[in-house]
Each structure stands twice: as C-alpha cells, then as structure tokens.
C-alpha positions in Angstrom: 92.5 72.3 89.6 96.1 71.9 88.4 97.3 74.9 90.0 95.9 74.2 93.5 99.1 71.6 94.4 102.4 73.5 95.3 104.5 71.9 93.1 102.2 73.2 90.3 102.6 77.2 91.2 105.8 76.7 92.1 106.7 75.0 88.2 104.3 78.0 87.2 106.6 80.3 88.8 109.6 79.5 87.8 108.8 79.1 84.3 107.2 82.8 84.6 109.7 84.3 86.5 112.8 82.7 84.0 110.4 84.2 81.2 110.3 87.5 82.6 114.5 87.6 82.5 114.9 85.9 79.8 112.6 88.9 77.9 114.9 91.3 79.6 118.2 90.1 79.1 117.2 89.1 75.8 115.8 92.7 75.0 119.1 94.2 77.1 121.1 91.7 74.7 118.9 92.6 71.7 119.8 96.3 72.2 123.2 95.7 72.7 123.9 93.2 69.1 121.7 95.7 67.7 124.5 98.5 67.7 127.0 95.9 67.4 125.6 94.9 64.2 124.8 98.8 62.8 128.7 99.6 64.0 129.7 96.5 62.2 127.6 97.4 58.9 129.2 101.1 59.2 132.3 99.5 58.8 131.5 97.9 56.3 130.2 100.5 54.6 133.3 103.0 55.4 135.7 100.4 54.0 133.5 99.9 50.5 132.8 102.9 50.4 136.3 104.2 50.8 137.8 101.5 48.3 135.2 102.9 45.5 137.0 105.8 46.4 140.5 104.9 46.2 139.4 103.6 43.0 138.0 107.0 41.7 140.7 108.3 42.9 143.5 106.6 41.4 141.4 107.2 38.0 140.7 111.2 37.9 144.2 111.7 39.6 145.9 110.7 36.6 143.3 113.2 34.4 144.7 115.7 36.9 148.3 115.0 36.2 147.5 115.3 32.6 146.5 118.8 33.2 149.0 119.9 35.7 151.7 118.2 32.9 150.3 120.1 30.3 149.7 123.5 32.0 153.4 123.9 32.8 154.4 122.7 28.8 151.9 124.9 26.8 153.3 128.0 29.7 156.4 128.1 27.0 155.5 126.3 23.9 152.4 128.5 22.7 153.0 127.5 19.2 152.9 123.7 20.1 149.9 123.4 22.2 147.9 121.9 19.4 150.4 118.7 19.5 151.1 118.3 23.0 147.2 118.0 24.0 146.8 115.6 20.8 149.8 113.5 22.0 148.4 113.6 25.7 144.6 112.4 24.6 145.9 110.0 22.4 148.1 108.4 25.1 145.2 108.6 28.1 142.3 106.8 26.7 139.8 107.7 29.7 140.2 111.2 28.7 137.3 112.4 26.5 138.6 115.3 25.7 141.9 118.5 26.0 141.5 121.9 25.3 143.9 125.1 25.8 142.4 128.6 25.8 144.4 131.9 27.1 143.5 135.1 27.6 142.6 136.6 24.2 145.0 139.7 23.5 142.8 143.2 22.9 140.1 141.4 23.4 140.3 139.3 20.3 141.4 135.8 20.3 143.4 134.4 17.2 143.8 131.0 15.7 145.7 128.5 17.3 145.1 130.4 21.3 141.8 127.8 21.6 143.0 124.5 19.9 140.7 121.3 21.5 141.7 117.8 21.0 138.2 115.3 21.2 138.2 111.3 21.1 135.5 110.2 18.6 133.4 107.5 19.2 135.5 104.7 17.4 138.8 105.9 19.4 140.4 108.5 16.5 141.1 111.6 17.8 140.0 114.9 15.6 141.4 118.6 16.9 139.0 121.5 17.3 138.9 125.2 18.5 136.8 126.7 21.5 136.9 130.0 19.2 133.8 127.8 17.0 131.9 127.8 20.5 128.4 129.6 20.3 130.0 131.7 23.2 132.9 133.4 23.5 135.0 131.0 25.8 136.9 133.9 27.5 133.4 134.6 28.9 132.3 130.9 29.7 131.7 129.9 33.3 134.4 127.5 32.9 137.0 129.4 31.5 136.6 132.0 33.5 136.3 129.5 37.3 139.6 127.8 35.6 141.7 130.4 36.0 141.3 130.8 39.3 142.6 126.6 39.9 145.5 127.7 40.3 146.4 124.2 41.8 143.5 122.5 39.2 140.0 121.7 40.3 136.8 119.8 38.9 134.2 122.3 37.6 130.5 121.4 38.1 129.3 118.7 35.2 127.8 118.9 32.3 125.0 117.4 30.8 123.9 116.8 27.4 120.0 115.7 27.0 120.0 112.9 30.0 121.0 112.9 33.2 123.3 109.7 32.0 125.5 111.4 29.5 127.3 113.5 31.6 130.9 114.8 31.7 133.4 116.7 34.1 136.2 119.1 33.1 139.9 119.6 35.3 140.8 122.7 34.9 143.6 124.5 35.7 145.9 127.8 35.0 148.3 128.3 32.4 150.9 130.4 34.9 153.6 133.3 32.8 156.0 135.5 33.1 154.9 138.5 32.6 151.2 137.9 33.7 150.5 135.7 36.7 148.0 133.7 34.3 147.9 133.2 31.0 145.0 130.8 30.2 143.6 127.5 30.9 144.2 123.7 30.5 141.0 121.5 30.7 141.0 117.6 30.7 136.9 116.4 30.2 136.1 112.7 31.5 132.8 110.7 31.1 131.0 110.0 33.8 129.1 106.3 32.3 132.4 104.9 34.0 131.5 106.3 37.6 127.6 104.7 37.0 129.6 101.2 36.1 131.9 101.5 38.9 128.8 101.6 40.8 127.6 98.5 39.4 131.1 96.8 40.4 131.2 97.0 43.8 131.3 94.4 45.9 128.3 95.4 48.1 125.3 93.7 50.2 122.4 92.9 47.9 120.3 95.4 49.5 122.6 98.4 49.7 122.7 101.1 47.1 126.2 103.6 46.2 125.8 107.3 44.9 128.4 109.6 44.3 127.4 113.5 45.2 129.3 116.5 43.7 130.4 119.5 45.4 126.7 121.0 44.8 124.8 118.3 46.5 123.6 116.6 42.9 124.2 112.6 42.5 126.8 111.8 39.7 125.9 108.8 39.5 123.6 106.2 41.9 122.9 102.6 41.5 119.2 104.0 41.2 119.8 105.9 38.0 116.3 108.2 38.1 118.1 109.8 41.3 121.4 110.8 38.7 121.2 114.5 38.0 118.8 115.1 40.9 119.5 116.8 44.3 120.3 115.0 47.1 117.5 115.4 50.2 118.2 118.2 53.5 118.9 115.4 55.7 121.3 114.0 53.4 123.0 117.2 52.6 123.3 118.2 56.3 125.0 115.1 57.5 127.2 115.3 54.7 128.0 118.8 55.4 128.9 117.9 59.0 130.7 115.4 58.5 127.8 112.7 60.3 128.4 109.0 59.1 126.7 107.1 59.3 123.8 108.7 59.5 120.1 107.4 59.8 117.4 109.0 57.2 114.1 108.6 57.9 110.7 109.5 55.4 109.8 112.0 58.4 112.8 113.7 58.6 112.3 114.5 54.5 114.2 112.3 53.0 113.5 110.9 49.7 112.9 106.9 51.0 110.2 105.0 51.3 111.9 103.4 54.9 114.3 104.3 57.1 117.7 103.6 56.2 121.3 104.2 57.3 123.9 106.1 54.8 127.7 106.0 54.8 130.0 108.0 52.8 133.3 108.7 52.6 134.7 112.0 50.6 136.7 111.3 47.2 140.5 112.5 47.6 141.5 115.2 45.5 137.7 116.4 44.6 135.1 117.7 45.9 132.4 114.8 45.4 131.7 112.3 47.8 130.7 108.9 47.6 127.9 107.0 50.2 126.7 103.4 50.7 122.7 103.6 51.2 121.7 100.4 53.4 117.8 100.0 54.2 117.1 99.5 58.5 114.9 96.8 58.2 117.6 94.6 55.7 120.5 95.3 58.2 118.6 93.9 61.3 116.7 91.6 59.2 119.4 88.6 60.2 119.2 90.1 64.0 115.1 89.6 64.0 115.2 86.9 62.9 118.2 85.3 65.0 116.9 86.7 68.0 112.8 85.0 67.8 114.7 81.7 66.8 116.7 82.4 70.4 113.9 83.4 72.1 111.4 80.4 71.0 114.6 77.9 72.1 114.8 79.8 75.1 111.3 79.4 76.1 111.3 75.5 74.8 114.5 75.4 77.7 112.4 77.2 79.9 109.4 74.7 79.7 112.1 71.6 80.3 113.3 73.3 83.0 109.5 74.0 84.5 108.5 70.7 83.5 111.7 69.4 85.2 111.6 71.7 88.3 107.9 70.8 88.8 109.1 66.7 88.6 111.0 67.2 91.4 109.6 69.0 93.3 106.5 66.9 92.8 108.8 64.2 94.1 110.2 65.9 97.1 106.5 67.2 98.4 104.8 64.2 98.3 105.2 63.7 102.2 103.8 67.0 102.2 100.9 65.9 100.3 100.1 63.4 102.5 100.7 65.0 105.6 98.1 67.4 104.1 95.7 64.3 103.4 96.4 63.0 106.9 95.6 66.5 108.1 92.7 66.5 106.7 91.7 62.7 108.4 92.1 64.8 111.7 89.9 67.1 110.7 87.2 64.4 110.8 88.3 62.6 113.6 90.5 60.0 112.2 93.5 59.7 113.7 94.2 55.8 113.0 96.5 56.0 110.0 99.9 55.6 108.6 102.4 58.3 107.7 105.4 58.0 105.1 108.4 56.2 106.4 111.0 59.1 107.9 114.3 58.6 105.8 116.0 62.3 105.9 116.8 64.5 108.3 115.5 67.7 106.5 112.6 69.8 107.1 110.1 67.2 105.5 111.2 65.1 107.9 111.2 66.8 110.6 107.6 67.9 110.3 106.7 64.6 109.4 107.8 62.8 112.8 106.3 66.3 114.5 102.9 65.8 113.0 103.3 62.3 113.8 103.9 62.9 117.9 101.2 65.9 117.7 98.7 62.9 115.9 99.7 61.2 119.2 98.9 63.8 121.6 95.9 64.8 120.1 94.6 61.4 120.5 95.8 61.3 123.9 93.8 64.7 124.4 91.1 63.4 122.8 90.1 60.8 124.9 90.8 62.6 128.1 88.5 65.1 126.8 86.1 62.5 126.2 86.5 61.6 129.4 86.0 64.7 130.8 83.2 65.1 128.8 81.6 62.2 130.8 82.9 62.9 133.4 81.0 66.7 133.2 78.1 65.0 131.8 77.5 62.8 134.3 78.3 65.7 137.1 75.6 67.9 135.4 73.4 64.9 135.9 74.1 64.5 139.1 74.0 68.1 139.8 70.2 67.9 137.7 69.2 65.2 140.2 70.5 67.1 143.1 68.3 69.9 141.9 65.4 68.0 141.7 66.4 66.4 145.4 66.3 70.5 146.3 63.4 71.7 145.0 61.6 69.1 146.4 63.0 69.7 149.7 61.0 73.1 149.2 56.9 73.3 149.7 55.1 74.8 146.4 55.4 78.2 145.2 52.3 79.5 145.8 49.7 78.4 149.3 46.6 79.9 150.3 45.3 78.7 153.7 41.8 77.1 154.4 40.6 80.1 155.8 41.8 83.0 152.5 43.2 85.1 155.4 46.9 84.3 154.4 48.6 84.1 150.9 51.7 83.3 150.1 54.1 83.1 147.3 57.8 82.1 146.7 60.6 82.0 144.0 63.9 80.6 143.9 66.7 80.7 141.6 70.1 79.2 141.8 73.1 81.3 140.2 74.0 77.6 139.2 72.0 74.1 139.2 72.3 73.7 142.9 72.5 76.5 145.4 72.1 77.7 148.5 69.5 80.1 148.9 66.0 79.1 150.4 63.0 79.7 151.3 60.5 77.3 153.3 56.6 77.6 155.1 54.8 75.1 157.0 51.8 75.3 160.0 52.7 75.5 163.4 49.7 73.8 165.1 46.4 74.9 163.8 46.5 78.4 164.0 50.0 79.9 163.0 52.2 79.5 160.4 55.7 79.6 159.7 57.5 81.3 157.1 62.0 81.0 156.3 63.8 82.5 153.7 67.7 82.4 154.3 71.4 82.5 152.3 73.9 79.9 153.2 77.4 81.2 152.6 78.9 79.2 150.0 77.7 78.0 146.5 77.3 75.1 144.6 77.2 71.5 146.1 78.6 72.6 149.5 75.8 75.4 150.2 72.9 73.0 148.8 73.7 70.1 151.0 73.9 73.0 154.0 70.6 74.1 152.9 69.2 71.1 152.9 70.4 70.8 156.7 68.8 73.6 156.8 65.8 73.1 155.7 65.4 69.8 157.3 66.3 70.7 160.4 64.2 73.8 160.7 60.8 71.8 160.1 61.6 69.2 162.4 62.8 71.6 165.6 60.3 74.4 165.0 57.2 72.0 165.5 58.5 72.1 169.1 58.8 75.7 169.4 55.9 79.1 168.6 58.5 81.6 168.9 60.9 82.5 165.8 63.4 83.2 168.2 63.2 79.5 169.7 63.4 78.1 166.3 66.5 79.6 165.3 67.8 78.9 168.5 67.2 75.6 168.8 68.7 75.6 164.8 71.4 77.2 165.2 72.9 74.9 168.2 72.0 72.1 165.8 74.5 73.5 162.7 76.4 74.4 165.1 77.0 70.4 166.0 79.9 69.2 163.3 80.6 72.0 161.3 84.1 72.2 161.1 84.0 74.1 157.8 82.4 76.9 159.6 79.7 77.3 156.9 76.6 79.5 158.3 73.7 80.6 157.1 71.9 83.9 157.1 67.7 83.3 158.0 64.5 85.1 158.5 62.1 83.4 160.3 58.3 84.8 160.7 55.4 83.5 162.6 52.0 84.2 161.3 48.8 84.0 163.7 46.1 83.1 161.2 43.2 84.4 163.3 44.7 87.3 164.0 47.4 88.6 161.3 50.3 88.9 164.2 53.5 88.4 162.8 56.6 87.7 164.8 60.1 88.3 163.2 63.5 87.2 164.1 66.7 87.2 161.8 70.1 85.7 162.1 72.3 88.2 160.0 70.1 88.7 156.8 68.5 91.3 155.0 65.7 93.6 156.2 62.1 93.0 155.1 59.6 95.2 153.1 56.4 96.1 154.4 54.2 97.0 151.6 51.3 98.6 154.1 48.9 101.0 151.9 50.5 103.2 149.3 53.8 103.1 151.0 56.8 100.4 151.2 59.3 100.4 154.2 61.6 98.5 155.1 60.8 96.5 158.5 63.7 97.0 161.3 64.4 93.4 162.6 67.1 93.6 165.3 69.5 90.8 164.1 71.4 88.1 165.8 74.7 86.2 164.7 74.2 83.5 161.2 73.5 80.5 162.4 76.1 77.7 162.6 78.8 79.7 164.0 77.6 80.9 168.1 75.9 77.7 169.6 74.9 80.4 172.8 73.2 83.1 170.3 70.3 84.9 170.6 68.0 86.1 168.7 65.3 89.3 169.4 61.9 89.4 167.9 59.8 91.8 166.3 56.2 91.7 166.2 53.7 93.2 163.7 50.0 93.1 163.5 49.2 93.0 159.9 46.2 95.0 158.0 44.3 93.9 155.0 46.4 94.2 152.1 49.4 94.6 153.9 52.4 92.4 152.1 55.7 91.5 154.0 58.4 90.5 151.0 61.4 88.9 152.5 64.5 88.1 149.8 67.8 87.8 149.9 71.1 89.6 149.3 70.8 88.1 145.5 67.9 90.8 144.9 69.7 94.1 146.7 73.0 92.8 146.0 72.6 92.2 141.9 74.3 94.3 139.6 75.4 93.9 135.3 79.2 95.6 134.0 79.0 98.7 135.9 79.4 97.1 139.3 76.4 99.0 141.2 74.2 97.5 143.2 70.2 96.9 142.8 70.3 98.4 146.4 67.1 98.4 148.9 66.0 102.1 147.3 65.6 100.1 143.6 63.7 97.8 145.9 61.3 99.4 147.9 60.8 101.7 144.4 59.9 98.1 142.9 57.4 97.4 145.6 55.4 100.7 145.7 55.1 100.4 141.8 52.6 97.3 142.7 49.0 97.9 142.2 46.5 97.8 145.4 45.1 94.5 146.2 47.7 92.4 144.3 48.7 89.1 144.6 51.8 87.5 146.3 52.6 86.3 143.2 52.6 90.0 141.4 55.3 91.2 144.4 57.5 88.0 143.8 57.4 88.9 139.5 57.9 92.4 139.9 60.9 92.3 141.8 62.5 89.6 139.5 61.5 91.4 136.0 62.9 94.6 137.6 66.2 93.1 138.7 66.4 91.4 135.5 66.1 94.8 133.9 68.7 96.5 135.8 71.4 93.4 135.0 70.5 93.6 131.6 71.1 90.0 130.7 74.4 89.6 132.5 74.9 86.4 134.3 73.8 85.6 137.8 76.0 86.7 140.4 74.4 84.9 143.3 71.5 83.1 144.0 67.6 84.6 144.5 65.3 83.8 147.1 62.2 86.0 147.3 59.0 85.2 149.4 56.1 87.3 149.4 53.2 87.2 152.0 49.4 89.3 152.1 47.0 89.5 155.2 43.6 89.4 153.5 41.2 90.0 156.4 39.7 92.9 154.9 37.7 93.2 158.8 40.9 94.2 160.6 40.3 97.5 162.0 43.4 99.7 164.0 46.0 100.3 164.9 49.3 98.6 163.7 50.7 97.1 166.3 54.5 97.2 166.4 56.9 95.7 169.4 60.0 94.3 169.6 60.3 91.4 172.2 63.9 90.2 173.9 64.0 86.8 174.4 
C-alpha cells in the first residue's frame, strides 16, 4: 500500500495538516475582507448617496429661497403680489408653480388675496387664483400646515392619477404688523426630476437609490412600482434610528426577495431622505469568487509542497528503508549483507553504524549459542547415556522368587536425567535375600556416579557378609576411602530369610520404613547409624522382624515424605502411612509402589520435582505362617 512507507504519511500529513490551516486562516481571513469589503461598500454608498443629496439639495434650496424672497416682498406689497410671483416663476424654470393666499378678512376672501402663477406645458406662464379651488383654500391642509412654516417647510406630495406625476409645495408664512401672520407663500416643484436624478447616478450596476419623504413613502426609486408606496418596518426603523447601513432581510419583513444592505443619508434642508439599496450576494460576489480562486491555488501549492516534502524525505529515509529490509533479513537468519555507506553524522547515521555493530554481535551471539546448543545437546546425550549406564546398574522392577514366598517391587525417578537416589536386591546365598534403597547427598552427575559406587560396591562386599549391619559396615569404610568431597549417602539395608520371612534391618541416617501388617500401617523404628562415607569406625544396630502373610515392608526415600507443590508443605509420613492403609488386602508390590506415587503426584499438583524418588515395596506370601510377630533389635 502507498501509505504503509513513512515518507508517504508523513507527505499525507503535511499536506493535511497545511489544509487544515490554510481553511482556517483562509475562513479567519475570509471573515475579516468580508467586513472590509461591506465597510468599504458603506462608504461607498454614504459618499453617493450623500452627493445625490448635495445635488437635491442645491436644487430645492433655491425653490426655498424663492419663497422666503417672496414671503418677506408680498408682507408690504399686497397689491403687487400677482407680479412679483409671475416675475419669480418666470425667472426659476424648475419651479412649476407660485401662489399667495392670506387669511381671508370676515371670513370672505376677495380678488387678488389668492393670485397663482402656473408654467404651462410649452414654458408660458398663465396666472390663476386658489379662490377657483373646489375647496376653500383657507381650509386646505396646506394652507392651513403653511402658516405654521414659519421658517418654510416641504408639505407632504401630491399626486395626480400615477404615482409618477407627483409634485411638492414650500410653503412658508407671510409675517405682519399687526398680525403675527398674514398668509402663505407656496413654491410647487415636479418630482419627474428626482426619478431622473435617480437614473444619473453614478452607482454599481446592481445597486438601486430611493428617496423617502418625511412619512416613510418613496418619492422616487430606481424601481418605479415602489414610487408612492410605503417603505417596509425594517426600513422605516433603521431610518428612524439613524442605523446605516443597515442589513434587510425577507425574514425580518422586508419587501426583497434577498438580503441586502441599505445606505442613506438625510437630504439637508427637508425632511426626505435618500438610500443606496445594494443586494448581499452582488457585494461579496467578487469576494466568493476571489477567495475559491485563492483557495484552489492554495491547495495546488499545498500539493507541491506535499509532493515536494514527500521527495525529500523519500530521499533522506531511504537508509531507513533498508535498515528496515536488512531488519527483516535478521529476522530469518541472514545476517551476511551489506548496509548503505555511512556519510553523515546525523541520526541516520548513527543508527546505521549501530545496527551495523548490533548485526555483528548478534552474529557473534549466534554462534556461541549454537555452540552452546551443541554443547547442551550433546551433554543431554551424555547425560541420556549415563541414564541408561544407571538404570542398568539397577536389577528389574519387579522379582518374584522361585519359591512365590517373596515379592518385590521398585521405582525410581530422577528429579533430573541422572540422580542419586537408589534402590538395589540381590540373593545372599540360597536362602536370603537382600534388599537397599538409599539417597546420596548431592544431585546430578556427582550423586549418580556416587550411586553407582554405591551400588557397585554394595553387591560386591555384601556377598561376604549375612548381617545388614556388616554390609554397611564393610561399605561404609569403603566410601569412606577417597572421598574428599565428603559426599555420603543415606541407606537401608534389609535381609530377607526366604524360608522363614525374618527380616533384619539396619539404616545409615534414612527414613523409617512402613509396615503394612493387616489393616494397619506403622512406621517400623530402625535405630540409625551415621550416612555412610563420612565415619569409617561407624556402626550400625539392627532390627529384626518376622514377617506374616500379607505383610508389606515399603521402604522410600525423603523424595516421597519430603515432596511438596507452591505452598511449601510437606507430603509428611502421616500422608504416607494414610496412602498405604488406603491399599486393598492381598495387593501386589506393585499396587504399594503406584499408590504412593499417584498420591504424591496428587498432592504436588504438577509442580516440578524437587528431589529424586526411590520407593521399594516388599510382601511375605506364606499364607502358612502362624504367630507371633517377632520383633528384636540386635547391637552389633
């Protein structure tokens, strides 16, 4: 797989990791130009919007100065109002139309109190009165708001069929003398001009301009269906508080089809205001757009960089990669190879002359493990042949005299492939026969070649001898000859009278016997005398026992009583003789000898040996044997 090679995950990476901050910085720097770009298209806005003001301005201020001219003329010169609004209309071309009303006298207004002077289509001027209105004027709305303007105002606009043929009076009060107010001047203008001022501006393609009045309707609006209408809450409330710009959404209630951002200004010396309407998605159209063109060149960079990242480090892990092959060659054995040429002192190359000298000693390791393997192998042959050598040294397992009267049976097993437990059993002449089990006090090597001393020794010496006693005397002195390691060996030694069933015991140092006589197992008291190999001048006492029929004498040694698994108690003589009574009547040797061993295996539970087993069972059958037991103990 590609991603399986270091220099592969680490190219991964980086190129995922440089993605990951380049999204966030880019988002972070997307944010960021995102309100640069709406403050810089609010100032935009303010500064269009507020020279389509200046330009309103500078066109209804001079209606207003008109008026205010006018009011302070016709205040004196009642008689020549008539002229001076003819003379003032003819002179101000983007005035549609002057009027003068005052305050009717009694109630009754006379000629020449309403005069109005209105610009005809084709430019001539024609003079009228407001006393031919269908209403009184003294009672009009506009009449009666204008003379309250003391200081001039624009009255709400007036519309005639459409929304687009609309017009706006300035009005303001005639002050007196003898009355604070004595009527009212009015200046009308159209309002087509505002709508084509509209059109004029210099604005972005997808921005719109309106122009509200002091009620909240649109004057004018570059889209004209919205003329004459109301503008929407939202719109009304930022413009109320005095929020630009402002952002109007189709949720909120305004009357778009998107969100969009709205900037306005208010118009100097009215009450109307004037707004720039720029859709969201236009403004940050450019901003979009710039910003996936950044980011797809910013990914392309990151790819170079991964693809170049990934080159070199390609390059500078290739010893790694073959260190890892060569690894793998020690895996299976192969240590003959080659390993790239050392050139820098840095890490690579450091590990590169340290897996080198470890290739080195390994091999060196190797072999003398391979050597030591030899070496064990042949040991454990050796120490397979010496077992062999052993065991033969030892008679069968299992004899049965001539006669049936004795039966015996024996079982040794070494804690390792040699040891130095035994047991032996050979005829004394032609009517007794005698019977060894012992412990020699080492292990291993040492305590099988003592054994086999031993065991040598004790055949040879006891065919001169019919007394246990003798025999281990005369043995003793022998291991006694040379032994400067001091090794010893603990032995019982029994003499069996075949016609008879006498049995004489003697023991140097080792365990007591069981006597399986009847239903009952004991434990035979045999005085002891020093191991042999250590006193040449010892002696040994002797027991003698005149077996029954059925009695079994089991002699062991300290591997049975002594075994014990992980909680460190002994098998003990108790387990022992329990093990023994649990044997049925009339059984074999050989049943005594397996009992003990399955029950001792039992009670270690599988643990390893802790010291070597040698167990000899032997059973009187001369059913005939009548009396007493005889039991002595002889002193040599």
């Amino acid at each position: 797989m590609v991603l399986r090679s270091v220099a592969s995950r680490l190219a991964l990476g980086v190129l995922l990791g440089s993605a990951i901050v380049l999204i966030v910085t880019g988002g972070l720097m997307l944010s960021h130009t995102r309100e640069q770009m709406l403050e810089q298209t609010r100032r935009e806005a303010a500064a269009i919007a507020e020279s389509a003001s200046s330009r309103i301005h500078g066109r209804i201020d001079g209606v207003a100065r008109v008026v205010r001219v006018l009011a302070g003329q016709v205040g004196t010169r009642h008689a020549q109002a008539a002229t001076l609004i003819r003379d003032a209309l003819t002179v101000n071309p983007e005035i549609a139309e002057i009027g003068v009303a005052f305050v009717p006298r009694a109630g009754q207004a006379r000629d020449g109190e309403a005069p109005t002077a209105r610009r005809k289509v084709g430019g001539a001027v024609v003079m009228g009165s407001h006393l031919t209105d269908p209403q009184p004027y003294w009672t009009s709305p506009w009449f009666i708001q204008g003379l309250n303007c003391d200081e001039g105002c624009w009255q709400p606009p007036e519309r005639r069929g459409i929304p687009l043929d609309a017009q706006v009076r300035y009005s303001m009060a005639i002050p007196g003398q003898a009355v604070p107010v004595q009527g009212v001047v009015d200046a009308t203008i159209r309002l087509d001009w505002l709508q084509a001022l509209l059109g004029s501006l210099d604005k972005p393609a997808h921005a719109s301009a309106f122009v509200l009045d002091r009620d909240g309707e649109f004057l004018a609006h570059d889209w004209t269906s919205y003329v004459g209408t109301r503008a929407s809450r939202p719109l009304l409330s930022a413009v109320t508080e005095g929020r630009t710009p402002v952002r109007i959404t189709p949720e909120e209630g305004g009357r778009v089809s998107e969100p969009v951002w709205v900037a306005f200004v208010p118009i100097r010396g009215t009450r109307w205001t004037i707004g720039l309407t720029m859709p969201e998605r236009e403004v940050l159209a450019d901003l979009r757009r710039t910003y996936l063109v950044d980011l797809v060149l910013g990914m392309l960079a990151l790819m170079g960089v991964s693809l170049i990242a990934l080159a070199i480090t390609r390059r500078l892990m290739a010893p790694l990669t073959v260190l890892a092959d060569r690894a793998e060659n020690v895996a299976q054995g192969d240590l003959d190879f080659a390993l790239p040429e050392v050139r820098r002192d840095d890490e690579v190359g450091r590990l590169t002359r340290a897996f080198d000298q470890m290739r080195h000693q390994l091999a060196g390791h190797i072999d003398t493990a391979r050597r030591t393997a030899r070496e064990q192998e042949r040991i454990a042959s050796e120490l397979e042949i010496a077992r062999q050598i052993q065991l033969a040294l030892l008679p069968a397992p299992h004899w049965l005299d001539g006669d049936g009267r004795i039966e015996l049976h024996a079982a040794l097993r070494p804690a390792s492939a040699v040891g130095g437990d035994l047991y032996t059993y050979f005829a004394l002449g032609a009517r007794h026969v005698c019977v060894m089990v012992g412990d020699v006090s080492d292990k291993g090597i040492p305590a099988a070649l003592f054994m086999a001393r031993t065991v040598t020794l004790a055949r040879t010496l006891a065919t001169h001898a019919r007394s246990p006693s003798d025999i281990l005397q005369a043995l003793n002195r022998e291991l006694c000859k040379g032994n400067d390691t001091c090794m010893f060996v603990t032995l019982l030694c029994g003499v069996v009278e075949t016609g008879t069933g006498l049995l004489t015991l003697a023991s140097a140092g080792h365990e007591q016997p069981v006597l399986r006589a009847g239903d009952s197992a004991l434990l035979v008291d045999v005085e002891t005398g020093p191991a042999l190999g250590l006193d040449p001048e010892a002696r040994y006492p002797v027991r003698v026992l005149s077996l029954l029929g059925g009695d079994t004498l089991l002699m062991y040694t300290d591997g049975v009583s002594e075994a014990h698994a992980g909680n460190q108690r002994l098998y003990g003589t108790d387990a022992l003789l329990e093990s023994v009574a649990r044997v049925e009547d009339d059984a074999t040797p050989e049943t005594y000898v397996e009992r003990v061993l399955r029950d001792v295996d039992n009670y270690v539970e599988g643990a390893l040996a802790y010291d070597d087993i040698a167990v000899l069972a032997i059973t009187w059958h001369d059913s005939g044997t009548e009396g007493a037991r005889l039991d002595a103990v002889a002193h040599s």
